[in-house]
N, C-alpha and C positions, 0 to 999 in steps of 0.2 A: 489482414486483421488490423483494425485503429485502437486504439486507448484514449479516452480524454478524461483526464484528470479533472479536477477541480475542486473545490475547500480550504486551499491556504488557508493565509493571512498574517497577520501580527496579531499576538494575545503575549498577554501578561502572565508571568509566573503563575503556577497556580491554576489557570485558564482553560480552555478546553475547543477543540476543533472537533468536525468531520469532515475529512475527505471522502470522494466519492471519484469512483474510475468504471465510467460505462467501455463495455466491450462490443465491439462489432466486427462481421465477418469472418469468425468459426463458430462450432459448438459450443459455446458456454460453459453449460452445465457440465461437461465431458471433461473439461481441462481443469487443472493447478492454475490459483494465482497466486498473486502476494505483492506486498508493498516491501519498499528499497526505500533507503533514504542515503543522500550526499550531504557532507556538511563541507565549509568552505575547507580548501588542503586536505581531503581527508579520501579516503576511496568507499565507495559504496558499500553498504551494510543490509543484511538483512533485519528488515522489521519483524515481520510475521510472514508465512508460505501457511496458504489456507486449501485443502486439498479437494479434490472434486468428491468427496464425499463431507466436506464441512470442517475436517478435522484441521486445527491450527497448528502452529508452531512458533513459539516467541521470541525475540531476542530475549536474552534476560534485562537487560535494558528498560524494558518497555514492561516485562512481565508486571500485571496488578496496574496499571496504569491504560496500557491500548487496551482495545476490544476490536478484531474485524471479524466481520461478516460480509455475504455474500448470498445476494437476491438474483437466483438463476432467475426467475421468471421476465426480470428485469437488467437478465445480461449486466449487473453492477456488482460492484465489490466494495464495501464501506471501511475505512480505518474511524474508530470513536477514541478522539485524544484526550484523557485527562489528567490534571496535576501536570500540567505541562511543562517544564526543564529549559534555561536559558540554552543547555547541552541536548533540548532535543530538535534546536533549531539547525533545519536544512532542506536541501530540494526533495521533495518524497514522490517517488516514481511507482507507478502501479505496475505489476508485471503480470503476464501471460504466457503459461508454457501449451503449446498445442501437441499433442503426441503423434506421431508419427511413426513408421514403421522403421524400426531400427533405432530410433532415437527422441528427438523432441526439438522445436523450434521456441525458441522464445522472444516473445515482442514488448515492448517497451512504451508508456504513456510518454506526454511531451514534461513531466516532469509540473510540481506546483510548492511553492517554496512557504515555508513554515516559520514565523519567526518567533521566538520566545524572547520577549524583555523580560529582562532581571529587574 
């Protein structure tokens, strides 16, 4: 299974991004994903987990601000950023959980870095 991330950038307070994380080499439509973000010194956080039936889950962080969605037909998962936060700058990683008998495997994009000027 690959991930490739991509939609960075530098935006300004206020500003707004889209990431996009194409999935290749399982089921798509079948699995959980979700986006993670690292900010510098800090451990990984959940953004949103979006389930193979569509349904979201937020940080509160983020509640009223992200939007993600997810295009099975195009194996992609979207995060829409707005009102963007100098605290919402960091690496945001898209995640893949594939299910499995007994358990679940989870895979990881190569990560695409977010930056918010104040």
């Amino acid at each position: 299974v690959q991930l490739q991330a991509s939609g960075g950038g530098l935006v300004q307070t206020g500003g707004s991004l889209r990431l996009s994380c194409v999935v290749s080499g399982s089921t798509f439509s079948r699995n959980s994903v979700g986006w993670y973000r690292q900010a510098p010194g800090k451990q990984r956080e959940l953004v949103v987990a979006i389930s193979s039936e569509g349904s979201t889950n937020y940080a509160d962080a983020v509640k009223g601000r992200f939007t993600a969605s997810r295009d099975n037909a195009k194996n992609t998962l979207y995060l829409q950023m707005n009102s963007l936060k100098p605290e919402d700058t960091a690496v945001y990683y898209c995640n893949f959980v594939r299910a499995i008998v007994g358990g679940s495997i989870s895979y990881w994009g190569q990560g695409t870095l977010v930056t918010v000027s104040s």
